[in-house]
mmCIF entry with sequence, helices, sheets and N, C-alpha, C, O atoms, coordinates in Angstrom:
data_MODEL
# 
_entry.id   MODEL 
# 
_entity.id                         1 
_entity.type                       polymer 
_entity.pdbx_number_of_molecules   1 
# 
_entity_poly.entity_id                      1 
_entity_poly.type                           'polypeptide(L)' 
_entity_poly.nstd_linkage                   no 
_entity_poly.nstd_monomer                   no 
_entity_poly.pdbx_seq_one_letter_code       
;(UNK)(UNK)(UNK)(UNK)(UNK)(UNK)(UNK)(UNK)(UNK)(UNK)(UNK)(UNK)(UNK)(UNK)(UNK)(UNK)
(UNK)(UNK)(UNK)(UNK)(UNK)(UNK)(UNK)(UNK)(UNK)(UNK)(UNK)(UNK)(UNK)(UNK)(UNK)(UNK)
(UNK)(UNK)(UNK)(UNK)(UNK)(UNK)(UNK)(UNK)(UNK)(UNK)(UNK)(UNK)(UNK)(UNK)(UNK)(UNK)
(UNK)(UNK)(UNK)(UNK)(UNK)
;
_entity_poly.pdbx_seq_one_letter_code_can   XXXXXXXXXXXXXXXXXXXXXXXXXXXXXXXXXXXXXXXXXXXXXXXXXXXXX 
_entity_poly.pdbx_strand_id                 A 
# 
loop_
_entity_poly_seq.entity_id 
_entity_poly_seq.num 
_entity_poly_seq.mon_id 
_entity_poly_seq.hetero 
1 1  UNK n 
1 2  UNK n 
1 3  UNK n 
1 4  UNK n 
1 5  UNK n 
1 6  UNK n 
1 7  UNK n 
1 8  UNK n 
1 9  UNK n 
1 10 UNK n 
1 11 UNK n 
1 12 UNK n 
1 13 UNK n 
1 14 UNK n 
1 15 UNK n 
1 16 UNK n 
1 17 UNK n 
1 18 UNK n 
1 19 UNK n 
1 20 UNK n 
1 21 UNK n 
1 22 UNK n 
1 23 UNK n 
1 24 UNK n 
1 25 UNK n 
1 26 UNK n 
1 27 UNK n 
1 28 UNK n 
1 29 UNK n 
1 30 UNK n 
1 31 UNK n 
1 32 UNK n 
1 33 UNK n 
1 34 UNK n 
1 35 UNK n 
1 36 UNK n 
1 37 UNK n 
1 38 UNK n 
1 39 UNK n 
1 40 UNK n 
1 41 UNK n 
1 42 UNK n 
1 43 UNK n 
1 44 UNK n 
1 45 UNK n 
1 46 UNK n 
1 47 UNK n 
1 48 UNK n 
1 49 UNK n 
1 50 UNK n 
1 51 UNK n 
1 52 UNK n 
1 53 UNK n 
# 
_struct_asym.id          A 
_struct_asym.entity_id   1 
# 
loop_
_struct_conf.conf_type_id 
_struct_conf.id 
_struct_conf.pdbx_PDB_helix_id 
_struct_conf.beg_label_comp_id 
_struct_conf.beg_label_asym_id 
_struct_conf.beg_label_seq_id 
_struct_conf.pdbx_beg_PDB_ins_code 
_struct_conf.end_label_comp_id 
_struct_conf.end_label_asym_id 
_struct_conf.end_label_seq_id 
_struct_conf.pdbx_end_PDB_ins_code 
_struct_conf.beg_auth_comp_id 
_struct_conf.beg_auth_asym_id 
_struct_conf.beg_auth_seq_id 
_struct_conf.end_auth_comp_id 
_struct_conf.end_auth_asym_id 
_struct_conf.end_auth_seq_id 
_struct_conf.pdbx_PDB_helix_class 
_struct_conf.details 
_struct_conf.pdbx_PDB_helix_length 
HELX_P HELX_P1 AA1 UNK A 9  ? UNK A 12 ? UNK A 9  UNK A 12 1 ? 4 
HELX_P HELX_P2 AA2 UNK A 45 ? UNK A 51 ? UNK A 45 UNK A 51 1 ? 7 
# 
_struct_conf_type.id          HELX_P 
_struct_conf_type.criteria    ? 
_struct_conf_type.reference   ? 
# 
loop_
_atom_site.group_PDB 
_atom_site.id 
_atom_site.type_symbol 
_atom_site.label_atom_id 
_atom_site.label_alt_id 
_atom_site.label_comp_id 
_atom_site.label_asym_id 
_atom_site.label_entity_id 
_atom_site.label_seq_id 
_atom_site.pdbx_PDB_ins_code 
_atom_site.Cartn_x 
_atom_site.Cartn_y 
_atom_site.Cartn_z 
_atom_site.occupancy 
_atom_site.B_iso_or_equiv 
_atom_site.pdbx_formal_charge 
_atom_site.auth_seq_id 
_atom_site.auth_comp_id 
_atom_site.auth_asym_id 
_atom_site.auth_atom_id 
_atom_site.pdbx_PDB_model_num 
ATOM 1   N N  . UNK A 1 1  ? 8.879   10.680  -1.025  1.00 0.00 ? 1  UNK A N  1 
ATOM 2   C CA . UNK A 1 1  ? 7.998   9.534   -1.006  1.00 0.00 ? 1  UNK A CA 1 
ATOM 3   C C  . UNK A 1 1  ? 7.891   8.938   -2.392  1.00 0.00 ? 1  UNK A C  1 
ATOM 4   O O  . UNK A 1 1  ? 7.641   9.718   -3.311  1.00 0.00 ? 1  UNK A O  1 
ATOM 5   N N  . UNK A 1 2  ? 8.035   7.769   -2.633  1.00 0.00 ? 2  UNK A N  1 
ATOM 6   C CA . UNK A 1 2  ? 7.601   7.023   -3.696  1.00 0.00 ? 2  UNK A CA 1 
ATOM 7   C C  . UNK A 1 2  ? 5.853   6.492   -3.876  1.00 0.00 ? 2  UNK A C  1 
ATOM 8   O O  . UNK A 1 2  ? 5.211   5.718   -3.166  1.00 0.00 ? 2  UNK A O  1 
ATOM 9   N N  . UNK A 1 3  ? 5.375   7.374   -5.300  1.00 0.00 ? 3  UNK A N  1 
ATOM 10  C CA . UNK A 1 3  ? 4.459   6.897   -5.732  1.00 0.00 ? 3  UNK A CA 1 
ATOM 11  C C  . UNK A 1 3  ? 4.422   6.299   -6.666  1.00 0.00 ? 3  UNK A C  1 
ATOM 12  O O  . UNK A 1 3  ? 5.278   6.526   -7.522  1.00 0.00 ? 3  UNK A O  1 
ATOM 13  N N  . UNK A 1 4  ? 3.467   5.338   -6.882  1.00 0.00 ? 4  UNK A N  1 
ATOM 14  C CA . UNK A 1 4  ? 3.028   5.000   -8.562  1.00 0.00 ? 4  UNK A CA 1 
ATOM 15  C C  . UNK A 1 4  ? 3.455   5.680   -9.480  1.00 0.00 ? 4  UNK A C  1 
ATOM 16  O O  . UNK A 1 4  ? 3.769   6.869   -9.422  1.00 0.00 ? 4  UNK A O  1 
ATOM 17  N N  . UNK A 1 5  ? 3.493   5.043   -10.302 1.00 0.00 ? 5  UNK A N  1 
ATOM 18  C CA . UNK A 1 5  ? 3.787   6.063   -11.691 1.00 0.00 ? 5  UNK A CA 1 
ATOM 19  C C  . UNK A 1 5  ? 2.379   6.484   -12.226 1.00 0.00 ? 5  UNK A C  1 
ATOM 20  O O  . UNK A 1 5  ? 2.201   7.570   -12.779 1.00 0.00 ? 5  UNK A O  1 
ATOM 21  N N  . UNK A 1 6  ? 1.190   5.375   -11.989 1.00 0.00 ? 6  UNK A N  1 
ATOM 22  C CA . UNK A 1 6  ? -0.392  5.178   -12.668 1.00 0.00 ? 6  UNK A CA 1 
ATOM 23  C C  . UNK A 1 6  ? -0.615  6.948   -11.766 1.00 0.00 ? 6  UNK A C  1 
ATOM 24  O O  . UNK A 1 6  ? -0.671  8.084   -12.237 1.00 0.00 ? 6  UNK A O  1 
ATOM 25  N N  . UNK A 1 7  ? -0.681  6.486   -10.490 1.00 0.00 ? 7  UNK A N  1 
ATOM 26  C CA . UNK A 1 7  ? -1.418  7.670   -9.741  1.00 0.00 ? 7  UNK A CA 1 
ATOM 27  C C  . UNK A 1 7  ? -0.728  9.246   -9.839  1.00 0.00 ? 7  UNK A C  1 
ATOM 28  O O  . UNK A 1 7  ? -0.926  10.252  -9.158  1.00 0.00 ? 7  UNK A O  1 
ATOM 29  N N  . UNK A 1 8  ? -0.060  9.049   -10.706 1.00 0.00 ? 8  UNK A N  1 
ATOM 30  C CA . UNK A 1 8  ? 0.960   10.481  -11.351 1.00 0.00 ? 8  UNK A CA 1 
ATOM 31  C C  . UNK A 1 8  ? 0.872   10.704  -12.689 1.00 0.00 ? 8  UNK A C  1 
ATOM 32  O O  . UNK A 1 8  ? 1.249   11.760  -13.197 1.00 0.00 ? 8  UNK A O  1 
ATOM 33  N N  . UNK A 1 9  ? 0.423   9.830   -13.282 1.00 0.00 ? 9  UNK A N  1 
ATOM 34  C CA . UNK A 1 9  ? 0.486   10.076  -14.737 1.00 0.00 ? 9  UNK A CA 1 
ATOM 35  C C  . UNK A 1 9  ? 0.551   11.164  -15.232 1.00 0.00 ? 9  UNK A C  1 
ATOM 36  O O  . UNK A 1 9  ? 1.478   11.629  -15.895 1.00 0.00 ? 9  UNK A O  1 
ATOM 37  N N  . UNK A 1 10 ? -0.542  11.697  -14.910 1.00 0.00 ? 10 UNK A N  1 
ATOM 38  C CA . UNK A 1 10 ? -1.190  13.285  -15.184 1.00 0.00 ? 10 UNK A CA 1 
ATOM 39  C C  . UNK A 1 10 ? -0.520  14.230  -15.122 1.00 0.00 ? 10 UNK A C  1 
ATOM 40  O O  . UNK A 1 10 ? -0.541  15.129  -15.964 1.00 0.00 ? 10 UNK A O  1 
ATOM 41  N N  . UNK A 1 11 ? 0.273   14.204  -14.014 1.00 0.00 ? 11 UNK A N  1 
ATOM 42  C CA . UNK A 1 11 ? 1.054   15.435  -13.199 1.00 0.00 ? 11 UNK A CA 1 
ATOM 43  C C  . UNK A 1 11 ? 2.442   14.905  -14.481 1.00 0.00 ? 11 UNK A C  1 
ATOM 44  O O  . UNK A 1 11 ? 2.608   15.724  -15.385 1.00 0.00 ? 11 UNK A O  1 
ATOM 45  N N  . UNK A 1 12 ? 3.079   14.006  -14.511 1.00 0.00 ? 12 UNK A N  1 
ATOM 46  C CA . UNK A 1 12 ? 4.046   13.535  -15.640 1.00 0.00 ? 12 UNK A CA 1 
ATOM 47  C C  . UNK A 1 12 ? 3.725   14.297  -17.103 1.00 0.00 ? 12 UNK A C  1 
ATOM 48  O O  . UNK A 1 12 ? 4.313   14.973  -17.947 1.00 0.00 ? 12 UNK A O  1 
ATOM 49  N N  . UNK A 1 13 ? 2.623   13.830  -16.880 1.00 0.00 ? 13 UNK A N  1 
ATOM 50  C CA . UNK A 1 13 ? 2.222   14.631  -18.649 1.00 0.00 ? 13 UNK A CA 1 
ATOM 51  C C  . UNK A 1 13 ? 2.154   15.687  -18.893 1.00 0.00 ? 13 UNK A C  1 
ATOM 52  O O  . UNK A 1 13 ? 2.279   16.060  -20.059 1.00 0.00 ? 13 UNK A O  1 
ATOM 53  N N  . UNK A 1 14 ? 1.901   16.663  -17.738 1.00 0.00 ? 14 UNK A N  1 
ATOM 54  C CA . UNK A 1 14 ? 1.268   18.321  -18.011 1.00 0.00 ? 14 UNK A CA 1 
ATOM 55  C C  . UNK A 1 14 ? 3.046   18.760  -17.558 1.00 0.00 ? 14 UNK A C  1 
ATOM 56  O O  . UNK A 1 14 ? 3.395   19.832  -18.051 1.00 0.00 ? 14 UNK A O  1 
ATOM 57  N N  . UNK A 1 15 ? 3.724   18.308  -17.021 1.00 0.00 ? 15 UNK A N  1 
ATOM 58  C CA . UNK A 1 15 ? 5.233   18.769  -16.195 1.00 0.00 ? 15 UNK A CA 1 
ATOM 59  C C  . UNK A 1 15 ? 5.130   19.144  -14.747 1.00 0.00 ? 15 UNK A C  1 
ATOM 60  O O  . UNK A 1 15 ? 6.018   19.538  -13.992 1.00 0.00 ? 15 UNK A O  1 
ATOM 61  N N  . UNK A 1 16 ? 3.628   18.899  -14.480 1.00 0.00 ? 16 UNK A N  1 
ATOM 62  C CA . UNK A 1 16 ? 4.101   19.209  -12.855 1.00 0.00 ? 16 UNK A CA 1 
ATOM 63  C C  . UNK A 1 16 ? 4.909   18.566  -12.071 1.00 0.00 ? 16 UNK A C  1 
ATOM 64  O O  . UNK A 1 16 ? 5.180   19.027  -10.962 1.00 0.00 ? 16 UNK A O  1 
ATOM 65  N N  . UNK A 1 17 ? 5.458   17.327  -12.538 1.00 0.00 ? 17 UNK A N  1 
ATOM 66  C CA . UNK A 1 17 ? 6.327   16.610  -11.984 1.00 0.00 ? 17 UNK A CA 1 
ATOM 67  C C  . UNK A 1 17 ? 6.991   16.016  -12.956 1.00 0.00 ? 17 UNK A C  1 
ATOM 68  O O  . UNK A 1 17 ? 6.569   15.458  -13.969 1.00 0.00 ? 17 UNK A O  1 
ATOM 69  N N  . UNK A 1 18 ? 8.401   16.232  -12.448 1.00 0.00 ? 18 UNK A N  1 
ATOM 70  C CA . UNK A 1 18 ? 9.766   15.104  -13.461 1.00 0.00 ? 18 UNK A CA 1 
ATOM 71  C C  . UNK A 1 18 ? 10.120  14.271  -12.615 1.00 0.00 ? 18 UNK A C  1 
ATOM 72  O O  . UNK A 1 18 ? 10.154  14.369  -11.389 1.00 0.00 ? 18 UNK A O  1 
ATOM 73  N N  . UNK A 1 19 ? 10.532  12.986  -13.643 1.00 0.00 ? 19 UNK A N  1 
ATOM 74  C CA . UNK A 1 19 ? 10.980  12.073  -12.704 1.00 0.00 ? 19 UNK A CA 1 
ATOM 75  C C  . UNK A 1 19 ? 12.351  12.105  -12.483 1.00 0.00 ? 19 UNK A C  1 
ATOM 76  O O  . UNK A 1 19 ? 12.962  12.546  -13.457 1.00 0.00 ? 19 UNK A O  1 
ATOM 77  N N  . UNK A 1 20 ? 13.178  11.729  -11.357 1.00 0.00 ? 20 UNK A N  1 
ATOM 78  C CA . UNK A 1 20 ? 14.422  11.679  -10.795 1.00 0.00 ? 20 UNK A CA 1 
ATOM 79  C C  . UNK A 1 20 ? 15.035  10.670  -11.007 1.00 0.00 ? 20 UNK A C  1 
ATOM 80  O O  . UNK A 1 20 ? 14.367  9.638   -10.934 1.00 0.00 ? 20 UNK A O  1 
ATOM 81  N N  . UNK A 1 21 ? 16.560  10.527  -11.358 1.00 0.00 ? 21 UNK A N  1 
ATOM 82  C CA . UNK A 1 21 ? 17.218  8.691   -11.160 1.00 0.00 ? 21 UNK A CA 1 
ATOM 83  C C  . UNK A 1 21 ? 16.326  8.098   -12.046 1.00 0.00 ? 21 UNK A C  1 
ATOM 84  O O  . UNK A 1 21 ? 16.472  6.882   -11.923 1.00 0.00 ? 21 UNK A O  1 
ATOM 85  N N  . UNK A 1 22 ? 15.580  8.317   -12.775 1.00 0.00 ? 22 UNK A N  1 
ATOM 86  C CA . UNK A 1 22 ? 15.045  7.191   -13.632 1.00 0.00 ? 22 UNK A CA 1 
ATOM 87  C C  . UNK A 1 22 ? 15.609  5.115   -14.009 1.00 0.00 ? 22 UNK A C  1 
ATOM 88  O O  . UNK A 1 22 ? 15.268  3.932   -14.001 1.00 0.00 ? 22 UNK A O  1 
ATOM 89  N N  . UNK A 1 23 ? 16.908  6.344   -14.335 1.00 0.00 ? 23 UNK A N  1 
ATOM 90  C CA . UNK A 1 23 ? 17.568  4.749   -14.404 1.00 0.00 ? 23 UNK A CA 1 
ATOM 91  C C  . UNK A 1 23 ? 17.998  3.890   -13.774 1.00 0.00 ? 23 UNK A C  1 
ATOM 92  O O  . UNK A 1 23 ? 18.441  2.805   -14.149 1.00 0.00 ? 23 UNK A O  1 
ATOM 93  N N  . UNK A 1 24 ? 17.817  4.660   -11.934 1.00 0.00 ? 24 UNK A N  1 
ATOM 94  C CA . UNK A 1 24 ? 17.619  3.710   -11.037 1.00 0.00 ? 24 UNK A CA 1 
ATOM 95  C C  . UNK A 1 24 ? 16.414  3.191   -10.728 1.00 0.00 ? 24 UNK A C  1 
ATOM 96  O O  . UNK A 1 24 ? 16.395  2.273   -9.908  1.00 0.00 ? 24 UNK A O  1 
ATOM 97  N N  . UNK A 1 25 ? 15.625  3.489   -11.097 1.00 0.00 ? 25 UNK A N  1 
ATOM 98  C CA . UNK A 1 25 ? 14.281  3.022   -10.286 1.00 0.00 ? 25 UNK A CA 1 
ATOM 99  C C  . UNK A 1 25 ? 14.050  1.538   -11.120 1.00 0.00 ? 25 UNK A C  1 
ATOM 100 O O  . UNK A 1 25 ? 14.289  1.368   -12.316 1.00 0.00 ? 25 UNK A O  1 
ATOM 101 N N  . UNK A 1 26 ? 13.554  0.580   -10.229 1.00 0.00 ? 26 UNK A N  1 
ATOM 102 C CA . UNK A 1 26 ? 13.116  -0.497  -10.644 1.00 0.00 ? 26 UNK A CA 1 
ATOM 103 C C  . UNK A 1 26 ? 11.419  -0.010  -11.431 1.00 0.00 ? 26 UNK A C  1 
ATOM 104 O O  . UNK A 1 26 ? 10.589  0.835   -11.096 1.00 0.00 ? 26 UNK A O  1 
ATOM 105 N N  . UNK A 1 27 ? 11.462  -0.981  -12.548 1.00 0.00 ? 27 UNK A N  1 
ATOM 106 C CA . UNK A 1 27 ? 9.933   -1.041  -13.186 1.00 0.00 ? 27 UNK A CA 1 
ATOM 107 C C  . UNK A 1 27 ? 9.329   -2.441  -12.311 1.00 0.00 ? 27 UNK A C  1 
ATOM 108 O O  . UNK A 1 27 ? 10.071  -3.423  -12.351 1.00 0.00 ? 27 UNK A O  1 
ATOM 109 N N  . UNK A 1 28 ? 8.255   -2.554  -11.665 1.00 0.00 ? 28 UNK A N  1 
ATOM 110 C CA . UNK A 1 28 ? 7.178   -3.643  -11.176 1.00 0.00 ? 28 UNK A CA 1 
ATOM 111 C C  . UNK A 1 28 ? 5.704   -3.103  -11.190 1.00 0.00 ? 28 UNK A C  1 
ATOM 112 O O  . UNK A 1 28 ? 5.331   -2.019  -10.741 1.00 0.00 ? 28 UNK A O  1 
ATOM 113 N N  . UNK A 1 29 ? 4.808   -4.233  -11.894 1.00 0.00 ? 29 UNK A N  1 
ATOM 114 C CA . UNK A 1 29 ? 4.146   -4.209  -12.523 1.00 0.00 ? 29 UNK A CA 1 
ATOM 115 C C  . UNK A 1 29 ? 3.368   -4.705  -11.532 1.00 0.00 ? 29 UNK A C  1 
ATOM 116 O O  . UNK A 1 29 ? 3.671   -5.673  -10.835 1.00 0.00 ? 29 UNK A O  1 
ATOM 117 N N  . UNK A 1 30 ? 1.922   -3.778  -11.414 1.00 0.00 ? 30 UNK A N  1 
ATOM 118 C CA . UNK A 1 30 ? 1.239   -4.058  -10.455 1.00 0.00 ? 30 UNK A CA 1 
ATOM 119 C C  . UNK A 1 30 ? 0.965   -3.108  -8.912  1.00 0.00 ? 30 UNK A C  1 
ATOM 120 O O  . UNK A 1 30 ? 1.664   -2.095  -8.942  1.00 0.00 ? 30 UNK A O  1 
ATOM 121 N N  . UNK A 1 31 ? 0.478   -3.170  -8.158  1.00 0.00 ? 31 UNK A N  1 
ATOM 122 C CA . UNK A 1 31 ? 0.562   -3.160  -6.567  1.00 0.00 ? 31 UNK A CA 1 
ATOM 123 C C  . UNK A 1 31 ? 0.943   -3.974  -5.982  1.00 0.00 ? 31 UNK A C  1 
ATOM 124 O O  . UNK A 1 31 ? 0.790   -5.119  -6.408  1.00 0.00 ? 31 UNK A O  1 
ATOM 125 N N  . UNK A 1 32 ? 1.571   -3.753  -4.817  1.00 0.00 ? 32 UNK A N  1 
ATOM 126 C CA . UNK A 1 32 ? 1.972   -4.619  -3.579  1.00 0.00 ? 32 UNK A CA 1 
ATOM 127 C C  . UNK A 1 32 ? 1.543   -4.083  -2.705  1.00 0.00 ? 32 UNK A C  1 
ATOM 128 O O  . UNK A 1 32 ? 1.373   -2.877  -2.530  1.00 0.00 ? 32 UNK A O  1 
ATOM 129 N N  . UNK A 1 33 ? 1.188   -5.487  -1.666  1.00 0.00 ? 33 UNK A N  1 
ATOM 130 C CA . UNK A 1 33 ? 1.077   -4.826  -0.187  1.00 0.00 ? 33 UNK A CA 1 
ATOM 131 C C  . UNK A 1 33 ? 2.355   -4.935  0.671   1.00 0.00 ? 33 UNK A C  1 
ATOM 132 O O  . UNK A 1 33 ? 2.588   -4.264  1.677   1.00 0.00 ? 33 UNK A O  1 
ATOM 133 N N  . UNK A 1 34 ? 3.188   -5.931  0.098   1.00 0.00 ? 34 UNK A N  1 
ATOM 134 C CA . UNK A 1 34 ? 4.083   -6.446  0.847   1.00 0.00 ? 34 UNK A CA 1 
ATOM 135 C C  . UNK A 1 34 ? 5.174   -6.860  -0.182  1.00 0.00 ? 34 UNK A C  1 
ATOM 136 O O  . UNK A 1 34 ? 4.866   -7.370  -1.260  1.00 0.00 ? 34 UNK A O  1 
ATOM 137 N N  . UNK A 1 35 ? 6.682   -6.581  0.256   1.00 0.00 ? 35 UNK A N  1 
ATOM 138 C CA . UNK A 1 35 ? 7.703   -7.080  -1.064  1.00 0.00 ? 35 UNK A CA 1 
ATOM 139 C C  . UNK A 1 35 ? 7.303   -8.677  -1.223  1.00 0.00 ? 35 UNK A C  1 
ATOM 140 O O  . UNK A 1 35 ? 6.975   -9.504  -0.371  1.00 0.00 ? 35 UNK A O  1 
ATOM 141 N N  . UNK A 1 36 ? 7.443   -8.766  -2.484  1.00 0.00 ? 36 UNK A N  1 
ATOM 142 C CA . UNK A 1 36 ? 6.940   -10.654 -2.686  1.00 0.00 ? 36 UNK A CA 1 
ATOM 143 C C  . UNK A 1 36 ? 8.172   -11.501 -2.185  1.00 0.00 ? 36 UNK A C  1 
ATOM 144 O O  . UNK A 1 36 ? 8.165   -12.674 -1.810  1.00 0.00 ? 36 UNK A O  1 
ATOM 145 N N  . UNK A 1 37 ? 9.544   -10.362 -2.294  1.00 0.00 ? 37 UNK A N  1 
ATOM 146 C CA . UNK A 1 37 ? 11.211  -11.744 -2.140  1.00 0.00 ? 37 UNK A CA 1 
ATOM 147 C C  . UNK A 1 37 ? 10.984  -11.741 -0.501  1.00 0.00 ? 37 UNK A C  1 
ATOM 148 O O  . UNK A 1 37 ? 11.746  -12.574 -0.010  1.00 0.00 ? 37 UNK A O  1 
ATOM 149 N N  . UNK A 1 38 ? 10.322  -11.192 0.332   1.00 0.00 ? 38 UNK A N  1 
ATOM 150 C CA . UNK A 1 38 ? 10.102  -10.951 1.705   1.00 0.00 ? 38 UNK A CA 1 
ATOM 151 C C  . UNK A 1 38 ? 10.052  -12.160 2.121   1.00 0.00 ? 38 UNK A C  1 
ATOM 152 O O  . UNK A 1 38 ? 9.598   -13.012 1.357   1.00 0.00 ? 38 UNK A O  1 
ATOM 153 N N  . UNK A 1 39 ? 10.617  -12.617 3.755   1.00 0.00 ? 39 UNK A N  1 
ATOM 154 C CA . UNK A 1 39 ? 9.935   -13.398 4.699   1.00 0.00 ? 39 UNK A CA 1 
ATOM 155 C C  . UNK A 1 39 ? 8.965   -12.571 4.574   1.00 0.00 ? 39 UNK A C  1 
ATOM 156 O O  . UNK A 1 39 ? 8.850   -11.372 4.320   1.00 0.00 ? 39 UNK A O  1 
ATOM 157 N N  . UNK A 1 40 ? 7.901   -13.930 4.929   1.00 0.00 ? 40 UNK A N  1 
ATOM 158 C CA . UNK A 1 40 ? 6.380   -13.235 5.448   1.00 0.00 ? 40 UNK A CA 1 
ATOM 159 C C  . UNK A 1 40 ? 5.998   -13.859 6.201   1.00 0.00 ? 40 UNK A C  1 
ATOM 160 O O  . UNK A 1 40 ? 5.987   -15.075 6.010   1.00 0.00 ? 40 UNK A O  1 
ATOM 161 N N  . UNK A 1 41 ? 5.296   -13.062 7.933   1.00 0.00 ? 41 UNK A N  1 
ATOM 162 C CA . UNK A 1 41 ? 4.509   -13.688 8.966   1.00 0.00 ? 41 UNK A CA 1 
ATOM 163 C C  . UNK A 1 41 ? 3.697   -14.282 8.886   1.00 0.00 ? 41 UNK A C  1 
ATOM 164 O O  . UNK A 1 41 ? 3.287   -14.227 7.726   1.00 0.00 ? 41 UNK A O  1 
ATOM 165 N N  . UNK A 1 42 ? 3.009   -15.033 9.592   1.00 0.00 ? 42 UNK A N  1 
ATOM 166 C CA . UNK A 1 42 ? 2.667   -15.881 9.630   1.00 0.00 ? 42 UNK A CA 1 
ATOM 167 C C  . UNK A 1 42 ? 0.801   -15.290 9.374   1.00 0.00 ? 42 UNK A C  1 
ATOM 168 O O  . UNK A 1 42 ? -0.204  -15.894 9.000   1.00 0.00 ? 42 UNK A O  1 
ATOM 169 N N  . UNK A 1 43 ? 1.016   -14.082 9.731   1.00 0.00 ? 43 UNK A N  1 
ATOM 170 C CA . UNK A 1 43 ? -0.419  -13.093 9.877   1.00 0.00 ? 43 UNK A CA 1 
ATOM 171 C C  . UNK A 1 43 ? -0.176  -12.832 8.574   1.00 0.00 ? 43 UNK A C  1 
ATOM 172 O O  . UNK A 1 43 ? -0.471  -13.685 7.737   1.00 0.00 ? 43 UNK A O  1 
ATOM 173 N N  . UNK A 1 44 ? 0.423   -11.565 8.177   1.00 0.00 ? 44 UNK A N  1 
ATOM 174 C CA . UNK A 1 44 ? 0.787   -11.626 6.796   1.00 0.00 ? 44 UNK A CA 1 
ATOM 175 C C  . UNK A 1 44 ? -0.051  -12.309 6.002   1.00 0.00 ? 44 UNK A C  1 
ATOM 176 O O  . UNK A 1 44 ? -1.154  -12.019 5.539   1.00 0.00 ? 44 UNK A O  1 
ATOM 177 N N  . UNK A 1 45 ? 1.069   -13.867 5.855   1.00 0.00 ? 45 UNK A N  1 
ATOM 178 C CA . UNK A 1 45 ? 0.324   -15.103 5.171   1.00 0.00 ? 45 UNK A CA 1 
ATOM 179 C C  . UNK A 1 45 ? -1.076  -15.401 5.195   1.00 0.00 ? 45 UNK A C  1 
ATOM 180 O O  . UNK A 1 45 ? -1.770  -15.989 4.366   1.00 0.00 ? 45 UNK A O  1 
ATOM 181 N N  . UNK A 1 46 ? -1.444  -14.743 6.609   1.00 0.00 ? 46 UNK A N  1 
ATOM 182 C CA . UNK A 1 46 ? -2.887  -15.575 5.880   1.00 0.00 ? 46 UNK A CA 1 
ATOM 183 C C  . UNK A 1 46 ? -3.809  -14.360 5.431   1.00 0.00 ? 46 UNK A C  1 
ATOM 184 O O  . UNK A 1 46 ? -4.449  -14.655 4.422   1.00 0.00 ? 46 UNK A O  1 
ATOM 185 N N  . UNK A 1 47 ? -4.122  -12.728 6.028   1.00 0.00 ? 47 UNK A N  1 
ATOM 186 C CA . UNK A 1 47 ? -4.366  -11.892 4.845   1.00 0.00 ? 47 UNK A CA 1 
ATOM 187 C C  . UNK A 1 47 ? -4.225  -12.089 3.369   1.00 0.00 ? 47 UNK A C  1 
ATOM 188 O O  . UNK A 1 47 ? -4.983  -12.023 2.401   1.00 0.00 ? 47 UNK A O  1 
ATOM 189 N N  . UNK A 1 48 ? -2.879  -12.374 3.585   1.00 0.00 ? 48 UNK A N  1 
ATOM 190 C CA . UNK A 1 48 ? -2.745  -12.337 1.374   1.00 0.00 ? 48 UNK A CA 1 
ATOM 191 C C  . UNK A 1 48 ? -3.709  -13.560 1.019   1.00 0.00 ? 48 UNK A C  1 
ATOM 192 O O  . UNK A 1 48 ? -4.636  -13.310 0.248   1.00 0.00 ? 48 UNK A O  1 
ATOM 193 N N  . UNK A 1 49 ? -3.527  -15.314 1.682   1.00 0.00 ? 49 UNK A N  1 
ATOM 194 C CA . UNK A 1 49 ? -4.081  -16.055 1.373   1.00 0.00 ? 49 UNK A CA 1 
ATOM 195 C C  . UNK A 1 49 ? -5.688  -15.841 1.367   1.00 0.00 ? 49 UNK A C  1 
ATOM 196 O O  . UNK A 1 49 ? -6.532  -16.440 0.700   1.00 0.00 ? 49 UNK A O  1 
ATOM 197 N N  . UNK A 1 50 ? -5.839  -14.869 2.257   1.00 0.00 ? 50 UNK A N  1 
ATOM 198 C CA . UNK A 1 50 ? -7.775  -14.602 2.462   1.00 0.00 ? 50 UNK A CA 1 
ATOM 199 C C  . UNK A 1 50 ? -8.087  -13.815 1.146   1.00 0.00 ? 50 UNK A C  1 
ATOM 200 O O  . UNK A 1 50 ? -8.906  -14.280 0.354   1.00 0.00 ? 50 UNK A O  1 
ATOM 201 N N  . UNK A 1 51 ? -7.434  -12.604 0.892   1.00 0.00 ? 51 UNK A N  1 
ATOM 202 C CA . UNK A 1 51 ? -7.423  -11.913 -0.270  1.00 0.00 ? 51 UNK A CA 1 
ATOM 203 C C  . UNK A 1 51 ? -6.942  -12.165 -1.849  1.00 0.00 ? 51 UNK A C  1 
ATOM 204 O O  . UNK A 1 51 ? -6.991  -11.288 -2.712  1.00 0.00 ? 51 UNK A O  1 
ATOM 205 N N  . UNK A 1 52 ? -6.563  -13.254 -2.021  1.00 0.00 ? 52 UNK A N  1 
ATOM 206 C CA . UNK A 1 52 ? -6.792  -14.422 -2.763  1.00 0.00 ? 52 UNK A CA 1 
ATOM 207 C C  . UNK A 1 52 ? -7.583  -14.999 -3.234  1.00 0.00 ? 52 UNK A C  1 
ATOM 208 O O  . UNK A 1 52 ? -7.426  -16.220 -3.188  1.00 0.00 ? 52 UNK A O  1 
ATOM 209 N N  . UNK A 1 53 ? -8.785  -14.493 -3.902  1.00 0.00 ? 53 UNK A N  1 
ATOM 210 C CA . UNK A 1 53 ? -10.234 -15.539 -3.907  1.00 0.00 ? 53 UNK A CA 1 
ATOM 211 C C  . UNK A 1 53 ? -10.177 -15.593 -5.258  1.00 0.00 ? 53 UNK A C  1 
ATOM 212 O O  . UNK A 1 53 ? -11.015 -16.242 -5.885  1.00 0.00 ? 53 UNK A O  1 
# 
């Protein structure tokens, strides 16, 4: 499973966890709920637009 890097930090720092492929993994900045290059439904659309304020 892919997590955050934020919600691992910890475990990164002490060695409970190494990271893998590093130099594959994309860096994006932020959360998503949804990929942004995505079609998006029409439902979708209007969640994000409501959560938008």
């Amino acid at each position: 499973r892919y997590k955050n890097v934020e919600l691992v930090a910890d475990d990164l720092e002490h060695g409970n966890l190494i990271r893998v492929l590093q130099r594959y993994s994309l860096r994006m900045e932020g959360l998503f709920l949804y990929y942004p290059h995505r079609n998006v439904s029409p439902a979708l659309r209007m969640v994000i637009d409501t959560l938008k304020i």
